[in-house]
N, C-alpha and C positions, 0 to 999 in steps of 0.2 A: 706324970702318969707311970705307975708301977706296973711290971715288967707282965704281971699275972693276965693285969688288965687289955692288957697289948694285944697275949695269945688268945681272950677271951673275943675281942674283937673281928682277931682275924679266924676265930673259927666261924664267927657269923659269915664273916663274908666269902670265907669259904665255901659254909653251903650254901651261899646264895651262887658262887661262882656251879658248883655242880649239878644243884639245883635246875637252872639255864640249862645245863648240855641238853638236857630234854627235849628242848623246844627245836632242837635243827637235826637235820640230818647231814651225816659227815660231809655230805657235798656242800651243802651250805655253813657248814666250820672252813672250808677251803676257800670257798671263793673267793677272791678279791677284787677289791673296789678298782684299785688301775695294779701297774708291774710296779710302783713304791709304794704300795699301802702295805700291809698285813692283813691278812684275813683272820677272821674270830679266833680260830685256833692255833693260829701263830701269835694270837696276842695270848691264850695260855697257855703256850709253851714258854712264852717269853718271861710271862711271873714265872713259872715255876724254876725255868734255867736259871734267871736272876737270881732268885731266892736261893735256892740249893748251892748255886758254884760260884755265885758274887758275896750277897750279902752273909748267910750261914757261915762261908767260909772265910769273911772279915771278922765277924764276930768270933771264930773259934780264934782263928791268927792275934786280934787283938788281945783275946783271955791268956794265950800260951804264950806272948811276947814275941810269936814268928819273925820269919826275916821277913824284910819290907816296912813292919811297922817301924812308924815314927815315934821319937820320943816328943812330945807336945804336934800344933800346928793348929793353923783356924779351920775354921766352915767360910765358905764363899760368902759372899752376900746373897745369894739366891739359897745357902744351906740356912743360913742364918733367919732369913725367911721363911723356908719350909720348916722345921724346928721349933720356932715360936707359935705358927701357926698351925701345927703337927699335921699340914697336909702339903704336899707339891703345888706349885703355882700353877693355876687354870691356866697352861697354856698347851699347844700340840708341841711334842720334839720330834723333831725330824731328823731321821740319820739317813745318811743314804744307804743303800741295800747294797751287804756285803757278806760275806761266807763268814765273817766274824763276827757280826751284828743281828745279821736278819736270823730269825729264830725257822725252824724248820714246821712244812708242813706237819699237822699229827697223824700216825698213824692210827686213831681209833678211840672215840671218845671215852675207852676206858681207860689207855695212857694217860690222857689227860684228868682225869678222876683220881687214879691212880699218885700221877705227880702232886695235885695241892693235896691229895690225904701225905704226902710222903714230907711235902714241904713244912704242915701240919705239924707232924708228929715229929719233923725234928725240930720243930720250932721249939715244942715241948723239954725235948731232952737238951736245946743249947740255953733255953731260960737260965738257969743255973751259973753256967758259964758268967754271964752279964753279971752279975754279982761280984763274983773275983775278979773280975776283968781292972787292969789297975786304966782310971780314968784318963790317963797322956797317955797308954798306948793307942794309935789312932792308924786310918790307912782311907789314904785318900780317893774319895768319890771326883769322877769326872766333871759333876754336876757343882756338887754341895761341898766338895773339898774336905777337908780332914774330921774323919768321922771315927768316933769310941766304939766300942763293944755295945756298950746302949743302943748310941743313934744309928748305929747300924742291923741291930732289932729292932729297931721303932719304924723303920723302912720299912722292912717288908710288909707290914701292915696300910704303911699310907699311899707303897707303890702301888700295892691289891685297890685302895679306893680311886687312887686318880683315874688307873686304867678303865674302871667303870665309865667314863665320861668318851672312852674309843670304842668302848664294848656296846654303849647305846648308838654312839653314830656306825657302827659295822650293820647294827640290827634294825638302824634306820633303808642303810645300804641294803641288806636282804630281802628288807619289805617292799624295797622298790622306789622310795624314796631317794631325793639328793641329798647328797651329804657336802657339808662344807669343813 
């Protein structure tokens, strides 16, 4: 999959993600299902912080040669997976809730509108980057293990689709249903 096609994707799902803000009102972006879920809008905070200060900024470190990159290394077996299959494994991850992880309430759903246009638009200007990027500079994912300038553009698009599967059971939770 070419790099164009990637941005072309994730601006769909982009307005489908701002699209949604419509439907709630900022009290029901906060709520939470129990004290370890996340609520709607801590789930995008949590693409947008990913994207910006994980992934973007693997992909620029990979293209510039940064400290930290590796010269070679693998993908896990669950990268290796996710990659072939260009989507994340239908499963829930669970981290526990910590000042390092848990992503912060929003203050205001146009922060958050605000964030995936900005994730967006620099997805735009680091496309480029992924080109020069020589393919053994790599920096490893917790999950998926040793990821290039590419496969760490090809994330932020497949992160944006999995989350869709916490964003229907949040909006199950909203409506008043159980959620499992």
């Amino acid at each position: 999959m070419n790099m164009q096609e990637i941005v072309r994707k994730l601006e769909e799902i982009t307005d489908l993600y701002i699209k949604e803000l419509d439907r709630f009102r900022m009290e029901e972006l906060t709520r939470k299902p129990d004290e370890e879920e996340w609520s709607l809008g801590q789930m995008y905070m949590h693409l947008i912080n990913a994207s910006l200060y994980m992934h973007l900024r693997n992909v620029r470190a990979c293209a510039e040669s940064a400290e930290g990159v590796l010269n070679g290394g693998e993908k896990s077996e669950r990268g290796e997976a996710a990659y072939l299959n260009r989507e994340f494994p239908n499963m829930r991850v669970r981290v526990p809730a910590s000042p390092g992880y848990t992503p912060p309430q929003p203050a205001s759903k146009e922060q958050l509108r605000e964030g995936l246009r900005s994730v967006l638009t620099q997805m735009k200007e680091t496309e480029p980057l992924v080109y020069s990027a020589p393919p053994q500079n790599k920096i490893v994912h917790p999950g998926f293990g040793a990821l290039n300038a590419a496969e760490w553009f090809m994330l932020i698009e497949m992160h944006y689709r999995h989350h869709l599967r916490q964003k229907e059971r949040l909006e199950q939770f909203l409506a008043g249903e159980s959620i499992s």
